[in-house]
C-alpha positions in Angstrom: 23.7 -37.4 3.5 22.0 -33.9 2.6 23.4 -32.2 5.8 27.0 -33.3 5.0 26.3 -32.2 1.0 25.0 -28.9 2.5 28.2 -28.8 4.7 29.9 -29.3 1.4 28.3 -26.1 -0.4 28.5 -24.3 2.0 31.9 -24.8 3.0 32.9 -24.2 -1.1 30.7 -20.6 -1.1 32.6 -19.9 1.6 35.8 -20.3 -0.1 34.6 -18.7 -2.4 34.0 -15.7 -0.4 37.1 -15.8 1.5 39.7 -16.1 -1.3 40.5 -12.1 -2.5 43.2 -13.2 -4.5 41.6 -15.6 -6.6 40.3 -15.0 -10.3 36.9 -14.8 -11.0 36.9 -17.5 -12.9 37.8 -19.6 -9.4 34.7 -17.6 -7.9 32.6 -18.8 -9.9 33.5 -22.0 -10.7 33.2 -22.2 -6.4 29.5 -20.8 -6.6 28.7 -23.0 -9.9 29.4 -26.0 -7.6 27.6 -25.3 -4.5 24.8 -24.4 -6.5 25.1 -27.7 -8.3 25.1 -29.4 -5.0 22.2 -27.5 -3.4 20.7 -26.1 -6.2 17.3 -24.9 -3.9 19.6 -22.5 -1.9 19.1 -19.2 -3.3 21.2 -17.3 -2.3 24.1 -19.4 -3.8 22.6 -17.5 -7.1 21.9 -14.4 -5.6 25.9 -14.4 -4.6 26.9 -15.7 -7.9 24.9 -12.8 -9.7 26.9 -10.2 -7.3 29.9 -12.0 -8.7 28.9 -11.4 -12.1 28.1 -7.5 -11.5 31.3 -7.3 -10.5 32.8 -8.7 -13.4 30.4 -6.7 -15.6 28.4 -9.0 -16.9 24.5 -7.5 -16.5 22.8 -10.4 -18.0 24.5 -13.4 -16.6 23.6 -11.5 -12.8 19.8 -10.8 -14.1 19.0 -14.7 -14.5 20.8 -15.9 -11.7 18.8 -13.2 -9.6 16.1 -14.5 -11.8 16.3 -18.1 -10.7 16.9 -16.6 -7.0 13.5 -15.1 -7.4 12.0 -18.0 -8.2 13.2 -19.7 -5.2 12.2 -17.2 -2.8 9.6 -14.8 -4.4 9.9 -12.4 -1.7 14.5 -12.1 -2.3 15.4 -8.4 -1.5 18.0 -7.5 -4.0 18.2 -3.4 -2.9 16.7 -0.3 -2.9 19.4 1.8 -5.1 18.3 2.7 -8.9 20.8 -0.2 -10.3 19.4 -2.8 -7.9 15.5 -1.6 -8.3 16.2 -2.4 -12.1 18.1 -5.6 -11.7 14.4 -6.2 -9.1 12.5 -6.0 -11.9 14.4 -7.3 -14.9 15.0 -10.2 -12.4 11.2 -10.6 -12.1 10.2 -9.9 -15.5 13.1 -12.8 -16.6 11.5 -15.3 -14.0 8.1 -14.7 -14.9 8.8 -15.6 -18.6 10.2 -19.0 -17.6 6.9 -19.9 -14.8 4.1 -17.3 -16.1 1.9 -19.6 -13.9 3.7 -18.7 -10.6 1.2 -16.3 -8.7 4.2 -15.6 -6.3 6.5 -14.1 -8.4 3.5 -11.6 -9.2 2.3 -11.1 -5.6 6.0 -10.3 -4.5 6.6 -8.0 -7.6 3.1 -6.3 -6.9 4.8 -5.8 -3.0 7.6 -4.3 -5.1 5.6 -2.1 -7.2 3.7 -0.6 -4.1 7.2 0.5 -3.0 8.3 1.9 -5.3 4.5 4.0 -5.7 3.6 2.2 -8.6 0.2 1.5 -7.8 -1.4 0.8 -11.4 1.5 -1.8 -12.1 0.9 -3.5 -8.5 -2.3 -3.4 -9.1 -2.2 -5.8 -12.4 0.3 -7.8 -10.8 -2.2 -8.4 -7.9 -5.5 -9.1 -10.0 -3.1 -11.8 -12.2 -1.9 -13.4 -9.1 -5.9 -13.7 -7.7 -6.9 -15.4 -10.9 -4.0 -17.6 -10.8 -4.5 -19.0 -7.4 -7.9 -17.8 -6.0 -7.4 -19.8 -3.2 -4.9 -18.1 -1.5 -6.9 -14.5 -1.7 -7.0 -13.9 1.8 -3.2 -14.3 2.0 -2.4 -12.2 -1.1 -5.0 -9.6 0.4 -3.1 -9.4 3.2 0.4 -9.7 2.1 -1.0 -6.2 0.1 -2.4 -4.8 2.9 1.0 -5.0 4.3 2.7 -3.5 2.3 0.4 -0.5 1.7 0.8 -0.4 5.8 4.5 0.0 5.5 4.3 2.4 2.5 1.8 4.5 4.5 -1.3 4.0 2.6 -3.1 3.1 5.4 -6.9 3.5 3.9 -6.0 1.3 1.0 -4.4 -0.9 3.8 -7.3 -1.3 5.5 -9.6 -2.0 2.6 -7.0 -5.5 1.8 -6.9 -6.2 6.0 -11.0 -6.2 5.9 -10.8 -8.2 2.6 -8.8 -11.0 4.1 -10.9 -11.0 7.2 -13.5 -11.4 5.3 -12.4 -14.4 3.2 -10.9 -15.9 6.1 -12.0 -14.3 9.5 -10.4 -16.7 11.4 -6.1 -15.7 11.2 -5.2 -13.3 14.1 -2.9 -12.0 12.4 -4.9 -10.0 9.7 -7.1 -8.1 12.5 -3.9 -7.1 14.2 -2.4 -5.8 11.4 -5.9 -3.7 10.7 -5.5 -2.3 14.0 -2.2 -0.7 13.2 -3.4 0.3 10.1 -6.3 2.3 12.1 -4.2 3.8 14.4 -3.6 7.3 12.5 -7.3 7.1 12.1 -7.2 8.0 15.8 -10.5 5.9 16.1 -9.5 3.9 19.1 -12.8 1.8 19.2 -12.0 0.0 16.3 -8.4 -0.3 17.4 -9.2 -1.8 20.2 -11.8 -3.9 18.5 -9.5 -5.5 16.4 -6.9 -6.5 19.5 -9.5 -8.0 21.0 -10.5 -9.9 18.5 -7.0 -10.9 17.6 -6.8 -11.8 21.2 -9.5 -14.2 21.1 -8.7 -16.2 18.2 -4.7 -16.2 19.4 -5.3 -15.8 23.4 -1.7 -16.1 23.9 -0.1 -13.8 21.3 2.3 -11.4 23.5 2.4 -9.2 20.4 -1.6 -8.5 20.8 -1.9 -8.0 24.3 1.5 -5.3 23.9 -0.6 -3.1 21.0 -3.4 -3.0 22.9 -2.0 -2.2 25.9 -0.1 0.4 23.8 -4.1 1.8 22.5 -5.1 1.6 25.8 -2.1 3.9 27.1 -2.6 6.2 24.1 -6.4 7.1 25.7 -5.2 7.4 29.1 -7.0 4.2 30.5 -3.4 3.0 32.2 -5.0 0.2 34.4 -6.4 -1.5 31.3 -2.9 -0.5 30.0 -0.9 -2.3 32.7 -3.2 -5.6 32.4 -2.3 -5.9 29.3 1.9 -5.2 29.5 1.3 -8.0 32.2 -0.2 -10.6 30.0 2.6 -9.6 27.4 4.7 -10.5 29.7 3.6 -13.8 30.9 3.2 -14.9 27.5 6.1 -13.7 26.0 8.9 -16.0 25.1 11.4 -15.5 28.0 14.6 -16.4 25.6 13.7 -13.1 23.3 14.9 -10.6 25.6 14.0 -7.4 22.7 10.2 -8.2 23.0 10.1 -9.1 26.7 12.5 -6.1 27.9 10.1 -3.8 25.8 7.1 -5.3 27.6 8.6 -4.2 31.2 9.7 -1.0 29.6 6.0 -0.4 28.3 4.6 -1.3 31.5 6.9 1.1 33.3 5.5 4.0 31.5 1.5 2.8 32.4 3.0 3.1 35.9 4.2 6.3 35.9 1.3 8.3 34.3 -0.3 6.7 37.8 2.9 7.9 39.9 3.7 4.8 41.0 7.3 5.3 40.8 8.7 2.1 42.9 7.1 -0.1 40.6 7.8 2.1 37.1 11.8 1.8 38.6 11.6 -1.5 39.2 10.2 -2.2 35.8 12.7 -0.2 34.0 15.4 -2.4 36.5 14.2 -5.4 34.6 13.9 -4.2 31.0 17.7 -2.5 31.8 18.4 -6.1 33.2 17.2 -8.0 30.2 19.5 -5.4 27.4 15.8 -3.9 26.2 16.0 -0.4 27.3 17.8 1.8 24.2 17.4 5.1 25.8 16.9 7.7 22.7 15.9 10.5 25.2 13.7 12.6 22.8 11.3 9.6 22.8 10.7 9.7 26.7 9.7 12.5 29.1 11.2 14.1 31.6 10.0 11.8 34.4 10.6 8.5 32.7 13.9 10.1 31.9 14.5 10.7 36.3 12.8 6.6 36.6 15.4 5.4 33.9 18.5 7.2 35.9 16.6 5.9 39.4 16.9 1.9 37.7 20.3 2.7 36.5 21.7 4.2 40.4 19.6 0.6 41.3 21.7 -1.3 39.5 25.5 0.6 40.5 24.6 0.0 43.8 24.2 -3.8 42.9 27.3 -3.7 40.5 29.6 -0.9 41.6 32.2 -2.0 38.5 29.8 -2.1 35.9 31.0 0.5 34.0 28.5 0.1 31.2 25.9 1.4 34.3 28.1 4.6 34.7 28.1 5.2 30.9 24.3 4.9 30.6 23.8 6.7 33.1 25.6 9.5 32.1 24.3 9.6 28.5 21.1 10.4 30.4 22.3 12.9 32.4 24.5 14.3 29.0 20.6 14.4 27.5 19.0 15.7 30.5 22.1 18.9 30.3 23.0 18.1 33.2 26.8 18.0 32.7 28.6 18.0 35.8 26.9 14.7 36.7 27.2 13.0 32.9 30.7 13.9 33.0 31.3 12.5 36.5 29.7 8.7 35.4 31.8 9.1 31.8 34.7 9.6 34.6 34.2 6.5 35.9 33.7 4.7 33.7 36.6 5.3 32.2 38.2 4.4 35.3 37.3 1.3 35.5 37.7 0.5 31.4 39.9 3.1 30.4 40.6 1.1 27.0 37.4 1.9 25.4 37.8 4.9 22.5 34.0 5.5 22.6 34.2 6.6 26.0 36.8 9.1 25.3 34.4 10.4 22.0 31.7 10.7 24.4 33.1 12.6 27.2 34.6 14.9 24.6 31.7 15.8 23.2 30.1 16.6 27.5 33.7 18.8 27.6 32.8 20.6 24.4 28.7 21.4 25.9 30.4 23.5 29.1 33.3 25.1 26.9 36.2 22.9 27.8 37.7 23.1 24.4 41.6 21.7 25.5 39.9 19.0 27.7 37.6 18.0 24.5 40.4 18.1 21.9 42.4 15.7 24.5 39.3 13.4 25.0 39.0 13.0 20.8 42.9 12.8 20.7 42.9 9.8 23.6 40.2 8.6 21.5 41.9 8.3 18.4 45.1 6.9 20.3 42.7 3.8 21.7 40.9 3.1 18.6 41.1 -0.4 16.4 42.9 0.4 13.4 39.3 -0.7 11.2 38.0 2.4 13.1 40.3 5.0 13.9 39.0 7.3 10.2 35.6 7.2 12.5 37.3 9.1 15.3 39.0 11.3 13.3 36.0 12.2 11.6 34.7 13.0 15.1 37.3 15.1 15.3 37.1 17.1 12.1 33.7 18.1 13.4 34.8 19.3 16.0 37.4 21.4 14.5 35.0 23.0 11.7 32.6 23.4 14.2 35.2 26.3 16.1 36.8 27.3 12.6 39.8 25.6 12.9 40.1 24.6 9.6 43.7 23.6 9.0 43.6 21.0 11.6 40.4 20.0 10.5 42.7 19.7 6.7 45.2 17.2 8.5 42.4 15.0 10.0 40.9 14.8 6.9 44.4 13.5 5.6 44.3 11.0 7.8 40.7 9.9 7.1 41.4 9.5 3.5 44.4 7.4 3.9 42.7 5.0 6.4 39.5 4.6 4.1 40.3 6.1 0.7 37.0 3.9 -0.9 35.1 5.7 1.4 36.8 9.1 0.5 33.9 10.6 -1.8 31.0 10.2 1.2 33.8 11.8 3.8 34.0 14.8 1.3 30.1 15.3 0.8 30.0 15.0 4.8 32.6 17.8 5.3 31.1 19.9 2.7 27.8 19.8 4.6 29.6 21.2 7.6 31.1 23.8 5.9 28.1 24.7 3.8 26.3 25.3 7.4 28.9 27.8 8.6 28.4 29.8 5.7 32.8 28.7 4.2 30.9 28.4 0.9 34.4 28.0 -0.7 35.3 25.1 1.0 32.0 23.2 0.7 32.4 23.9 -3.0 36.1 22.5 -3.2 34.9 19.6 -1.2 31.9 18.9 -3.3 34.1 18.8 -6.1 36.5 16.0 -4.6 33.4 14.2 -3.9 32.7 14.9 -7.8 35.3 13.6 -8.6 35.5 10.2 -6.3 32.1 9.8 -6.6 31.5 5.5 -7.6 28.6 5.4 -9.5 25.9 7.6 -10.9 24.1 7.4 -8.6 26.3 9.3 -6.0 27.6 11.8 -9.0 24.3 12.9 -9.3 23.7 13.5 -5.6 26.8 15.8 -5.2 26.2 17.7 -8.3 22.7 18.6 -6.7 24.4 19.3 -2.9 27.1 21.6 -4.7 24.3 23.0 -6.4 22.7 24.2 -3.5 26.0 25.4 -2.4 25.4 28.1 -5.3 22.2 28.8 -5.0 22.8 29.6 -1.2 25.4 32.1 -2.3 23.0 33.3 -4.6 25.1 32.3 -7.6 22.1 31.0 -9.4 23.3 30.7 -12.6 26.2 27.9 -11.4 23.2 26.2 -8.9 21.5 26.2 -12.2 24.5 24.1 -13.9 25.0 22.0 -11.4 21.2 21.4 -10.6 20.9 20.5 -14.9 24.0 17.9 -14.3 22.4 16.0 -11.9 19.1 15.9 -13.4 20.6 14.9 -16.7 23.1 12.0 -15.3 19.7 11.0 -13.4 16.6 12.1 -14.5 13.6 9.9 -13.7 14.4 9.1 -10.3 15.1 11.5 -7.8 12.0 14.3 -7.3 14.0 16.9 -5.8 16.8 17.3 -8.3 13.5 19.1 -10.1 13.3 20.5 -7.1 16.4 22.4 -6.6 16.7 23.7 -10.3 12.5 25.1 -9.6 13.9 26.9 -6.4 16.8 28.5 -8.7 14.4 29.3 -11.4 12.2 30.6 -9.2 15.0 32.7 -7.2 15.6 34.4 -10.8 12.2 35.1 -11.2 11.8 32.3 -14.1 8.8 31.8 -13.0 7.1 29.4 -15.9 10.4 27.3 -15.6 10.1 26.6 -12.3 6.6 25.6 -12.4 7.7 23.0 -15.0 10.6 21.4 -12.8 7.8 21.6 -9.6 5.8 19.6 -11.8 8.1 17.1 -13.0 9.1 16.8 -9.4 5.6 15.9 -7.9 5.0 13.6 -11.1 8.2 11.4 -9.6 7.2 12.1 -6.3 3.7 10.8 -6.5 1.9 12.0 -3.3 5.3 10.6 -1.2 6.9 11.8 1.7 8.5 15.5 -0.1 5.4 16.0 -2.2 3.1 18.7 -0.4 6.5 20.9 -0.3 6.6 20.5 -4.1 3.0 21.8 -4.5 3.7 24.4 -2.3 6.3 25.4 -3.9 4.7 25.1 -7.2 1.3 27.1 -5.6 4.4 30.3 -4.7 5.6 30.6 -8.7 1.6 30.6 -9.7 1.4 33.2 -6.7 3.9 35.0 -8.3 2.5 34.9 -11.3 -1.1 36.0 -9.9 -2.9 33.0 -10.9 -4.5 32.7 -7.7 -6.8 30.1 -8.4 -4.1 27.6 -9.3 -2.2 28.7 -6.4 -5.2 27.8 -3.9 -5.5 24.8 -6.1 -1.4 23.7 -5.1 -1.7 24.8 -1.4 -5.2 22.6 -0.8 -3.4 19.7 -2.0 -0.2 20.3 0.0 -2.5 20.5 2.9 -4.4 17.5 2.1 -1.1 15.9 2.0 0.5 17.2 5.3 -2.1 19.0 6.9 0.6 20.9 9.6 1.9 22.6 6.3 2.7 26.0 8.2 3.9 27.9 4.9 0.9 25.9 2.6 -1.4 27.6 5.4 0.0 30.9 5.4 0.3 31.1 1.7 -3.2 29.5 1.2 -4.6 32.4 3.1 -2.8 35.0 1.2 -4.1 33.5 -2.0 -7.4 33.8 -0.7 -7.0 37.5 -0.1 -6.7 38.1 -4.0 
């Protein structure tokens, strides 16, 4: 009886999802009665809430996301500025109707941590504990993993060791130390932790892989190997990601010991198996030479594979060498001449050795082949190409087209074109295009992104005064979220010599910031308009802490030692 009432609900949500036309009144009324009929399914309310946003009605979507929380604690509702406050109006809504539910606060202390609101996630997380001391190992963990993924490795480490030391028994919670160690570049303790992973779970695949991964990193391959090999055996043979990676891991231990036959036919398996995504900055030369090996392999095998010959010659495009990448993309295309991103491909190998007509025919062949849902893709391809050699009235047509075959998406395709032509230096046109962006943009959000871009547009034309306007307007349609709207205005400030102004914005911007990812530019930025100022000492003071932040800071270095000079 429950399977065919789940049938039922979900058969009416997706009705309700299917029917365009219908009123929202029909929508909802379709999502009221699946969640009536399987009212533990939360996403039926997470939907239903969307449904409401739509229709503009903010508090009827907060307590359905509310009740969705409830449900499932750990619901993702999205990382924009509208969806991190519907997050935590949704939480703060749920909490009020169970205050006792130490999930809801574990999950919103996972949130705060995200979003670098470490006092908040820390309240969350003590309420939680003294709500359900219990479950302290997990809820250690749980935020020691999400310090991990938010880079906070020390105060990851200090919840992993917690956890082990309530309950010293779970695998996984030494496993997850060990990653957190690895930036430490203590490989002991790395190691350590594997192995002790490894002997409560002997079997985990996942163990034996990391390990093997530490071992590589300290050049002890054989160990290395061993371990790929017990990944292997005990890896589940229907996940082809995990057990691909495992040959592919195992075919790099063999090549730092120049065993090339069995580092091919390692690579011959992982290719096998659909586990071998070739990004070619993340592998050296050699492994680049094994890969292509595996791939020649496996033509020989399959002479009409033609997804071999395209590989193949995406390697060969990476490696530069041209003649040969364009040869496979050749035939490939011979033997499945219907595929569009073949054409895009080849066009881009014809535009490396200067065939321009041959390229523009490739994109053009492209376009002609392409599914209607994806044709403004291939145009776009296109557009770059013409910007790229200056020929901007062609590049105007395609951008025609593009518009009319995805005019919602028209605002993003304007702030994309814009960023080509604000790279060649056609100011004038990444300003007009900023502006259509402007003026398509959907939300705030976006609006206040292309006010900054076209700011910058300015300022690089050293028209500080309009950088300055445009900088203001996006700080003012949005200003407690994005750091380096402060940012930009500080540069312009500083570019006119405003010196106490810009040191304000710099301020404002590392408050937001809060030690993330852009902050030890922001100090050093802030540590030049106290240079300029000859306060030295605060300058050192800026440059220390960029440093502390990113130590590889080439500019904090050089200015550090400048300051020190004074």
């Amino acid at each position: 009886m429950l399977k065919i009432i789940l049938g039922i609900a979900i058969a009416l949500l997706s009705l309700g999802c299917a029917a365009k036309n219908a009123t929202y009144d029909q929508h909802f009324a379709k999502y009221t009665k699946a969640i009536k009929l399987t009212p533990e399914n939360s996403q039926y309310y997470t939907d239903r809430a969307e449904a409401y946003l739509e229709k503009g009605d903010y508090e009827a979507a907060v307590a359905d996301y509310a009740q969705a929380l409830i449900l499932e604690p750990s619901r993702y509702i999205g990382s924009s500025k509208k969806e991190k406050e519907l997050t935590l109006a949704a939480y703060e809504q749920a909490i009020k109707q169970e205050p006792n539910n130490a999930a809801l606060y574990i999950n919103r202390c996972i949130f705060y941590i995200r979003a670098r609101d470490y006092d908040l996630a820390f309240a969350d997380f003590d309420r939680a504990l003294k709500l359900e001391p219990e479950n302290a190992a997990k809820y250690y963990y749980e935020r020691g993993h999400a310090y991990a993924t938010a880079s906070k490795d020390d105060e990851a480490i200090a919840d992993f060791t917690q956890a082990i030391k309530l309950n010293p028994t779970d695998a996984d919670y030494y496993i997850w130390r060990a990653l957190a160690r690895l930036d430490s570049g203590n490989y002991d303790l790395v190691i350590a932790d594997y192995s002790e992973a490894i002997k409560l779970a002997p079997e985990d695949d996942y163990a034996y892989k990391w390990r093997g991964d530490a071992y590589y990193d300290i050049k002890e391959f054989d160990k290395a190997i061993a371990d790929y090999s017990q990944a292997i055996k005990f890896s589940d043979k229907d996940d082809t990601f995990f057990y691909g990676d495992y040959y592919a891991a195992r075919a790099k231990a063999y090549l730092a010991k120049a065993n090339y036959d069995a580092a091919i036919a390692d690579y011959v398996q992982a290719i096998t198996l659909g586990d071998l995504y070739v990004v070619s900055s993340l592998f050296t030369e050699a492994e680049l030479n094994a890969i292509i090996a595996a791939y020649t392999q496996i033509i020989k095998q399959d002479p009409a594979n033609a997804d071999s010959y395209r590989e193949r010659g995406s390697i060969y495009g990476d490696l530069e060498e041209y003649d040969k990448a364009i040869a496979d993309y050749e035939q490939a295309i011979k033997l499945d001449p219907e595929s569009a991103y073949r054409y895009l491909f080849i066009a881009y190998l014809y535009d490396e050795i200067g065939e321009h007509d041959k390229a523009i025919a490739a994109y053009t062949k492209a376009i002609e082949l392409a599914p209607e849902d994806s044709k403004a893709y291939f145009y776009n391809n296109r557009i770059h190409f013409h910007i790229e050699y200056g020929d901007y009235e062609l590049a105007a047509a395609d951008s025609a087209q593009v518009i009319k075959l995805e005019p919602e998406r028209a605002h993003r395709y304007y702030s994309e074109w814009a960023f080509l032509y604000h790279g060649k230096g056609e100011y004038d046109k990444a300003i007009a295009a900023y502006t259509e962006a402007i003026k398509l943009a959907p939300d705030d959000e976006w609006l206040a992104i292309y006010y900054n871009d076209r700011g910058y547009v300015y300022y690089h034309n050293d028209n500080y005064d309009l950088a300055l306007v445009n900088f203001t307007q996006a700080i003012k349609i949005d200003p407690e979220e994005k750091s380096w709207f402060y940012n930009s205005r500080g540069d312009a400030y500083f570019a006119k010599d405003e010196y106490d102004l810009a040191i304000a914005d710099y301020s404002q911007a590392i408050i937001l910031e809060k030690d993330g990812y852009h902050a030890d530019g922001y100090y050093c930025s802030r540590g030049n308009a106290y240079f300029s100022k000859a306060e030295y000492d605060k300058a050192i003071t800026d440059y220390e802490k960029a440093l502390q932040l990113a130590p590889d800071n080439q500019r904090a270095k050089a200015m550090l030692q400048a300051a020190l000079y004074k």
